[in-house]
C-alpha positions in Angstrom: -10.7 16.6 -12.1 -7.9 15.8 -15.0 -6.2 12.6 -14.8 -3.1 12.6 -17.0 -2.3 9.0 -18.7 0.0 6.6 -18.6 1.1 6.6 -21.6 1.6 10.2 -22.0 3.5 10.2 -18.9 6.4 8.0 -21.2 7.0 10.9 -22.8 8.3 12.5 -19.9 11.4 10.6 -18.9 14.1 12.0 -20.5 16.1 13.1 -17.6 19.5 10.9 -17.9 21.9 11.4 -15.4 25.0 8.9 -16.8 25.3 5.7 -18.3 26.1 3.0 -15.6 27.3 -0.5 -15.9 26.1 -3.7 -14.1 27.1 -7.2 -14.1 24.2 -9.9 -15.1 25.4 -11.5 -11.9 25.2 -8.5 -9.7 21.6 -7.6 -11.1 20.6 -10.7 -10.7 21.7 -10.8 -6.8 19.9 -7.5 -6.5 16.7 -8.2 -7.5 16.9 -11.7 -5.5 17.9 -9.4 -2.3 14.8 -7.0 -3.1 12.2 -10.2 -3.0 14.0 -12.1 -0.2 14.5 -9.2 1.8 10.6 -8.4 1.9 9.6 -12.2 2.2 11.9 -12.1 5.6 11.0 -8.3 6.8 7.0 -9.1 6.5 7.6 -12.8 8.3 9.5 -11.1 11.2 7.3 -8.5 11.8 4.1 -10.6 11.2 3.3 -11.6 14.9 3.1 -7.3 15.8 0.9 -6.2 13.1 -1.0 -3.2 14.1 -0.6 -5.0 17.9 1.1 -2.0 19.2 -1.1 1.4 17.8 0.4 4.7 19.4 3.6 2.9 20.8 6.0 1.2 20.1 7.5 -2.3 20.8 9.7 -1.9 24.0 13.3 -2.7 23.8 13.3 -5.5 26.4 10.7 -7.3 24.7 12.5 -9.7 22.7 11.3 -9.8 18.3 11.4 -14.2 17.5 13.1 -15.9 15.2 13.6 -19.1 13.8 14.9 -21.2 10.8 11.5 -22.5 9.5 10.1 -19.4 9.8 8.9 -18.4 6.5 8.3 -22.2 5.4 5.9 -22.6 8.1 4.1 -19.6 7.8 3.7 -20.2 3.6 2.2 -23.1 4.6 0.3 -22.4 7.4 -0.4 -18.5 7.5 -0.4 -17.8 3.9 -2.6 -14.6 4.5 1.0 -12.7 6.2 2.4 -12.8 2.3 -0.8 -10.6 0.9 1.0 -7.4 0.5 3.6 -9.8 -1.6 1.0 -11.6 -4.0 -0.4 -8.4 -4.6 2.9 -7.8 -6.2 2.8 -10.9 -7.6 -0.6 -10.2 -9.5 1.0 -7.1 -11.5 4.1 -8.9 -12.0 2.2 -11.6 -13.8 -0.1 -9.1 -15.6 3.6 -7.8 -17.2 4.4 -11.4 -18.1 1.5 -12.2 -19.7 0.4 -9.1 -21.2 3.2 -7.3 -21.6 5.5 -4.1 -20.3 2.6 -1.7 -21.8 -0.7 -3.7 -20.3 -3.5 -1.0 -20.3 -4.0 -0.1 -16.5 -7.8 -2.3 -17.5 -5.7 -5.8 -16.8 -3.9 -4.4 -13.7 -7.0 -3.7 -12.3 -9.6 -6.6 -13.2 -7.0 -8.8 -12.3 -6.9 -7.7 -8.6 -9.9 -7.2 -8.7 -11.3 -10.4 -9.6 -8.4 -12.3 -7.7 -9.6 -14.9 -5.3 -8.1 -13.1 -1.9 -9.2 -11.3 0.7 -8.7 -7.2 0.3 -8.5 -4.2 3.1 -8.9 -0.7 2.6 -7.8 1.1 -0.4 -7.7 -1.9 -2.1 -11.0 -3.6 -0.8 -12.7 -0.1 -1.4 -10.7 -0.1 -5.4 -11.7 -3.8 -6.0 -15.6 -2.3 -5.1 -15.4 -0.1 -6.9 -14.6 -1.5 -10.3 -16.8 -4.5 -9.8 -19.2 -2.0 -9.5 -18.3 0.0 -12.7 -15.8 2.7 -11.3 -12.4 2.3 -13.2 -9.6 3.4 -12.4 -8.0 5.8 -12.1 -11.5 6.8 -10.4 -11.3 3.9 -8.5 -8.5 5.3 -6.3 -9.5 8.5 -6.2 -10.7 10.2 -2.2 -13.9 11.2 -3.9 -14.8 7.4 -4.4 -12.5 5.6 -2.1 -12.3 6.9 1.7 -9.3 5.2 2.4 -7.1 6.5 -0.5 -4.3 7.6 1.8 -3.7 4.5 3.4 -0.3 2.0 3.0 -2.1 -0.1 0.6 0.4 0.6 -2.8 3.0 1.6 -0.7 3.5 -1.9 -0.1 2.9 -3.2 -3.3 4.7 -1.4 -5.2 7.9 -3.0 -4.6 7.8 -4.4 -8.5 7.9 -1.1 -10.2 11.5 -0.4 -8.6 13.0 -4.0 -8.6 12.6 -4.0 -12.7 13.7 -0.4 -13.3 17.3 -0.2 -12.3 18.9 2.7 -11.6 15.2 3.9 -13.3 13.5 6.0 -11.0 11.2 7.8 -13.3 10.3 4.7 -15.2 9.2 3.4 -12.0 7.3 6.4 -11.3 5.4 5.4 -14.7 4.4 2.6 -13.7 3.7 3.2 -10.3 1.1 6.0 -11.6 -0.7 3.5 -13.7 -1.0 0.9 -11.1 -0.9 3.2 -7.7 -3.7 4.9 -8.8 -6.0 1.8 -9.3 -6.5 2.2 -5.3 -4.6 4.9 -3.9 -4.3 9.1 -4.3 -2.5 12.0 -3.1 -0.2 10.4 -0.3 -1.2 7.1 -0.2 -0.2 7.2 -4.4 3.0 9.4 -3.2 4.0 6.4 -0.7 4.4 3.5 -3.6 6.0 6.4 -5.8 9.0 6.8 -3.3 8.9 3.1 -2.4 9.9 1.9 -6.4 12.1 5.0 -6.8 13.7 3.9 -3.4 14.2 0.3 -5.1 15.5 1.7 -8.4 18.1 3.8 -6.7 19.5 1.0 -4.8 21.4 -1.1 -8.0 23.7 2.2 -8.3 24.0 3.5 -4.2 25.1 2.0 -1.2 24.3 5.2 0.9 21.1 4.9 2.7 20.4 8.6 3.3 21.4 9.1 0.4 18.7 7.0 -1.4 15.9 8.7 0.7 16.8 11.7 -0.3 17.2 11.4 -3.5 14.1 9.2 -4.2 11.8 11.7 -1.6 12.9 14.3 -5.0 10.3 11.9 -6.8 7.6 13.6 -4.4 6.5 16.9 -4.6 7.6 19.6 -2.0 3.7 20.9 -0.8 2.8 17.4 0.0 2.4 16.3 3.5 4.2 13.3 2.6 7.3 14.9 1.3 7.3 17.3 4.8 6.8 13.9 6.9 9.8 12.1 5.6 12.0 15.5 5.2 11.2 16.1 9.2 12.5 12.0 9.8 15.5 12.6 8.0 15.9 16.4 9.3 15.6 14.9 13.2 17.6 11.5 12.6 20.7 14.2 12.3 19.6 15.8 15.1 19.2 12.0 17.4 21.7 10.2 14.9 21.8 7.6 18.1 18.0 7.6 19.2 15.3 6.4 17.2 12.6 6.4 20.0 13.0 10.4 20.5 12.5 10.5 16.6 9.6 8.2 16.9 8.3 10.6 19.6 8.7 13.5 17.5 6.7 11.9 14.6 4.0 10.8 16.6 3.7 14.5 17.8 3.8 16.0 14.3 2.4 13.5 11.8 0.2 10.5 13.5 -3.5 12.2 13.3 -5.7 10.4 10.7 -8.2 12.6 8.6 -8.5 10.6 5.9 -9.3 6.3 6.6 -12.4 5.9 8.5 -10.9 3.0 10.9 -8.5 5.2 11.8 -10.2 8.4 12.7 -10.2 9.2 16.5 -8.6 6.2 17.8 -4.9 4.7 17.8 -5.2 2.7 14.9 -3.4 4.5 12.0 -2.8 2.7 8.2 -1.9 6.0 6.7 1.1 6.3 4.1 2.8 8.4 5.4 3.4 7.8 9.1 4.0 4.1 7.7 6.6 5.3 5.0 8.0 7.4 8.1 8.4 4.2 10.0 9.9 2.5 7.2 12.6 5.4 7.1 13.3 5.5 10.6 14.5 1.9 10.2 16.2 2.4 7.2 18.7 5.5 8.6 18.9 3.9 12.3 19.6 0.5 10.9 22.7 1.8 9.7 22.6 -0.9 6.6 22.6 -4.0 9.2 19.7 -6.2 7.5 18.5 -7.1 11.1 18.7 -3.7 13.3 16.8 -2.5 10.1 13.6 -4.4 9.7 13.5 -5.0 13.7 13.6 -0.9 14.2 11.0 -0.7 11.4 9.0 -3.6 13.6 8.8 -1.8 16.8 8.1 1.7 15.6 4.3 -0.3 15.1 1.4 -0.2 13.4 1.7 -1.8 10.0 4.5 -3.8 11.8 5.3 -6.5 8.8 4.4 -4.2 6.0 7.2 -2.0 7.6 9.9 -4.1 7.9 9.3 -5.5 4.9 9.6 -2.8 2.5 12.6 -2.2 4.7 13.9 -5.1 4.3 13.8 -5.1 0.3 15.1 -1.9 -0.1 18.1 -2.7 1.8 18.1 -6.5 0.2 17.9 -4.9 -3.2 21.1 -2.0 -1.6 23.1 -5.5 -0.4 22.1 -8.2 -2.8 21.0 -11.6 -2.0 24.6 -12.9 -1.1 24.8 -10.5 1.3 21.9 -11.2 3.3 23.3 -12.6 6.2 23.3 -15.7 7.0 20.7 -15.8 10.5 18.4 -14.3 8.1 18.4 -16.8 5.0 19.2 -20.1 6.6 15.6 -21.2 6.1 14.5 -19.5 3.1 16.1 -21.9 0.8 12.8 -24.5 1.8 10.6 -22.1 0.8 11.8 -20.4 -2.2 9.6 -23.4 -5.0 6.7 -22.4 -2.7 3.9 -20.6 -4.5 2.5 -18.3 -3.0 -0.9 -18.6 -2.0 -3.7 -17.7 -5.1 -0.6 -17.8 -7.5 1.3 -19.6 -9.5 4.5 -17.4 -8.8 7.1 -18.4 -5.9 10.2 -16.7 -4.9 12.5 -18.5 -7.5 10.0 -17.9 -10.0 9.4 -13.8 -9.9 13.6 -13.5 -9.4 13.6 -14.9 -13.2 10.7 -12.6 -13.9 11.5 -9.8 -12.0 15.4 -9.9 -13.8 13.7 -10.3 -17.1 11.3 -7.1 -16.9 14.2 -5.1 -15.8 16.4 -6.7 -19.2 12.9 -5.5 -21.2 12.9 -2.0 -19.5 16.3 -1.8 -19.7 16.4 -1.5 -23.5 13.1 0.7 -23.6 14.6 3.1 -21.9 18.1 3.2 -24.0 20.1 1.1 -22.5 21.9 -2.0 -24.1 23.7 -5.6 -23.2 27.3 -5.8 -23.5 28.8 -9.2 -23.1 28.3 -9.8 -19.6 26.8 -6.7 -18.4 24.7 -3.9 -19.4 24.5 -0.5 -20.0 22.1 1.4 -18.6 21.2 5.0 -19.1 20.1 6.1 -15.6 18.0 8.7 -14.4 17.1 11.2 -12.2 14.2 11.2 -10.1 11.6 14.0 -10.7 8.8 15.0 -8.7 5.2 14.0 -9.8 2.3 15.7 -9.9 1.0 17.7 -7.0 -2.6 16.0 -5.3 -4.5 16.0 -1.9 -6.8 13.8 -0.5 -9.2 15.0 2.1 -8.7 18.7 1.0 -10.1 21.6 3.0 -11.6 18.7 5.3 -11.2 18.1 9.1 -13.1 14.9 11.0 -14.8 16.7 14.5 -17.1 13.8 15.5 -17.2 10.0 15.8 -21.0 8.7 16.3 -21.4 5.0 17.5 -24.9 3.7 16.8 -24.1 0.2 17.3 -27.3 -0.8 15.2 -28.1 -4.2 14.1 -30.5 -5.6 11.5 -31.6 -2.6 10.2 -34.4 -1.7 7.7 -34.1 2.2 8.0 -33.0 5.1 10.1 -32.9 8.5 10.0 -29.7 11.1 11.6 -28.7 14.8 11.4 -25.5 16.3 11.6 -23.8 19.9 11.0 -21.0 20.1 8.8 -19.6 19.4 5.1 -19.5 15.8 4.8 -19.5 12.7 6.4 -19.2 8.5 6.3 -21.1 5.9 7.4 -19.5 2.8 8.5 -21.8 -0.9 8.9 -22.0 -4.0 6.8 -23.7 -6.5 5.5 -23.9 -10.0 6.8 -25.5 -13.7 6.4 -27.9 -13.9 9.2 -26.1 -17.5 9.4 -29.2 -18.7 12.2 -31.8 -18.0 9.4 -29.8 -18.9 6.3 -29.0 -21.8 4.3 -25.5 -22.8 1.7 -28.6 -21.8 -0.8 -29.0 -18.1 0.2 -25.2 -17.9 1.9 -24.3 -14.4 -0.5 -26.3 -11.3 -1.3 -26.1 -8.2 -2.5 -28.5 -5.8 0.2 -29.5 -2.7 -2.0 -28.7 0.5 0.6 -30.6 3.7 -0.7 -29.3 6.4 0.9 -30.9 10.2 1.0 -29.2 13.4 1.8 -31.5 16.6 2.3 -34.5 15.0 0.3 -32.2 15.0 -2.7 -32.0 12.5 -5.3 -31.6 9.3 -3.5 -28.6 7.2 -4.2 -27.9 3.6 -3.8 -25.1 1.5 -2.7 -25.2 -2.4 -3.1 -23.7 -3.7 -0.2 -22.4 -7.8 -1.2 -22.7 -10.1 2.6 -19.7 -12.0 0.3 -16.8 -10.4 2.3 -14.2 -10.7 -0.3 -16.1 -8.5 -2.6 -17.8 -6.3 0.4 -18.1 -2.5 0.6 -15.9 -1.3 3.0 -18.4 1.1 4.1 -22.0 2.3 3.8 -21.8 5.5 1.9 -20.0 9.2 2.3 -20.4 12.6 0.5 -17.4 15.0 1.3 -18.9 18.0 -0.9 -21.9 19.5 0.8 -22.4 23.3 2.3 -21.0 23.5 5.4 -24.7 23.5 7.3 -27.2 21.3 8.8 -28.0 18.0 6.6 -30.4 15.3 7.6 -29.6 11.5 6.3 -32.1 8.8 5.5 -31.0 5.4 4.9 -33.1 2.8 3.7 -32.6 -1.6 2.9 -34.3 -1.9 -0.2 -34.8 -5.6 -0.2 -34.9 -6.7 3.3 -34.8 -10.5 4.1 -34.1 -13.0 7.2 -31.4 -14.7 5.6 -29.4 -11.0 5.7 -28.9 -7.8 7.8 -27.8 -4.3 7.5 -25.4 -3.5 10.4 -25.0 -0.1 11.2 -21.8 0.7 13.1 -21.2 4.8 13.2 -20.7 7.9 11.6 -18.1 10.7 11.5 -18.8 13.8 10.2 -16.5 16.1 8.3 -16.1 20.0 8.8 
């Protein structure tokens, strides 16, 4: 497996469509409309996340909201903003380190930061506590969720500081993506920041889909999901529930994330990035129809709306936000977010000075009140697959709890096992509250590998262990606790098995 680095990869934009001028003042409002926009979109959609799996939110059901909105939930529900301080921890890695950090800082930061994680990111932060680096760490071989939304939706930063930049956001969206995402789960924060680039230069919706879906290459199953969403939006230009339908037919199975494997639940890029889309075209550029069509398609139902709701803040600028949307957002603009420094006035000064800094990298200049920028064209990135050559034909509950060891069979090429480790809180003490259980897993009397498995839920596995490169044949597992205790367990939840 090759990885191609970062660095290397500055070489490679070159491709300059024009040179294009914008206003301090109007970059300024741009970048302010890309933050404020997601800060509404993920506060709006927040009360339907992942609440409506395999529907969507019906039209007579009415979406809330009110003034305080965003203050209230900063205070009070700072967990909604996570997908946001993720941002937030890059953006102050490129403050403090610099435009070219090493991807090393992106990814201890993250990693050692004091929230709570999910998926491709939980699974990346595991895995370079645990001595994986990136981009390793990221990669389907060592992280079963690397399709999911994870740096879709946090990737927002790469576009809002490369104006009218695309492949310079692509740059850094391969250095950071790749920390916890591959293949289309990478390929969704790629067209996410090229989406945001495009938007200081283009007012046409459509047309900054399809130009930024150019950053994404042709074979990939992302670039055929969001081609089919903008292929059937001409076909229902005045229906976005029969192109909703059609995606669900075509593009809602899960292979890859182990949550979403035979049931409803779906975190996948793509279908996500879909979403996002359908709100995007149907929304016709009204701030509100946008992120409240990218709410009830479901699923990831603030993640949606929010990228939604940058990309189209970063197309209209701040000013342009209307009014409904913004009355409240004044009170909470000097709020930090939670487990940063950084609040919404804050990262539109740093966010405008990272793109004045990538700006002149990339051979552009200030004039007076403006600046010259020499823009480019996006250009696909490089071709990669998650989950290749595999298909998921069984789900096997086992619903065991305090485990010491077990034994289980199964015929095909790979599989994942799913449990966790936990404080047996009636048995334990503040004293003994964390530990690592030591999992020693056997496939076929091989050598025996072994997966620590923290109770500390912030720097947990996200699952037991998996193997995706065996004969397609019969294999026989055996799992065995190393250092059992009665302050801890080993939970064993299930097992799906890969053909």
């Amino acid at each position: 497996m090759k990885f191609i680095s970062s660095s290397f990869l500055f070489l490679l934009v070159t491709t300059v469509n024009a040179q294009q001028t914008i206003s301090k003042e109007v970059l300024k409002d741009k970048i302010k409309g890309g933050w404020a926009g997601q800060t509404i979109g993920v506060t709006f959609g927040g009360p339907y996340e992942f609440r409506f799996n395999g529907t969507f939110i019906q039209d007579y059901q009415p979406l809330e909201w009110y003034k305080d909105n965003i203050k209230n939930n900063m205070l009070n529900n700072a967990g909604l903003y996570d997908d946001i301080y993720m941002d937030l921890t890059f953006v102050d890695i490129l403050e403090r380190v610099g435009l070219n950090a090493p991807v090393d800082s992106f990814a201890n930061a993250f990693a050692n930061a004091g929230y709570t994680l999910w998926h491709a990111n939980q699974s990346a932060r595991y895995n370079i506590l645990n001595g994986i680096k990136a981009p390793q760490s990221g990669d389907w071989h060592f992280n079963p969720h690397a399709d999911d939304i994870d740096f879709q939706i946090e990737s927002d930063f790469a576009g809002l500081m490369n104006p009218g930049m695309p492949q310079s956001a692509s740059v850094i969206a391969d250095k950071v993506g790749h920390i916890m995402n591959y293949g289309d789960g990478w390929y969704g924060g790629v067209f996410v920041s090229n989406m945001y680039a495009l938007a200081f230069f283009n007012t046409n919706i459509e047309q900054i889909i399809t130009q930024a879906l150019k950053a994404i290459p042709q074979q990939s199953d992302f670039f055929k999901c969001i081609a089919d969403v903008i292929r059937w939006h001409k076909m229902y230009p005045n229906d976005w529930h029969q192109t909703w339908f059609e995606l669900q037919e075509k593009w809602s199975s899960d292979i890859g994330c182990p949550d979403g494997v035979f049931d409803a639940f779906n975190i996948d890029a793509k279908i996500n990035a879909a979403y996002v889309v359908v709100g995007l075209l149907y929304g016709n550029s009204d701030f509100g129809k946008t992120i409240e069509i990218a709410a009830r398609c479901g699923q990831d139902a603030d993640c949606n709306p929010s990228t939604a709701g940058g990309v189209l803040g970063s197309v209209l600028g701040y000013n342009k936000i209307p009014y409904y949307w913004k009355e409240g957002l004044a009170q909470a603009e000097d709020i930090h977010f939670k487990y940063t420094s950084i609040s919404l006035n804050k990262v539109y000064e740093l966010s405008y000075k990272h793109a004045l800094q990538m700006i002149q990298q990339n051979g552009g200049r200030e004039e007076g009140d403006n600046f010259i920028i020499k823009t480019q064209i996006p250009s696909a990135v490089r071709y990669e697959k998650c989950f290749e050559n595999l298909k998921p034909t069984h789900k096997i509950s086992l619903r065991k709890e305090n485990v010491s060891s077990f034994d289980f069979e199964f015929a095909g090429k790979g599989f994942i096992l799913k449990g966790e480790a936990i404080t047996n809180e009636a048995k334990s003490n503040a004293a003994k509250s964390n530990a690592v259980l030591q999992i020693q897993v056997t496939v076929d009397g091989q050598q025996p590998k072994i997966m620590m498995m923290p109770t500390d839920y912030r720097i947990r596995s996200n699952d037991i262990y998996w193997q995706y490169n065996l004969q397609q044949e019969n294999h026989k597992v055996h799992v065995q606790l190393l250092n059992p205790s009665n302050h801890y367990q080993l939970n064993v939840r299930e097992y799906i098995i890969y053909e």
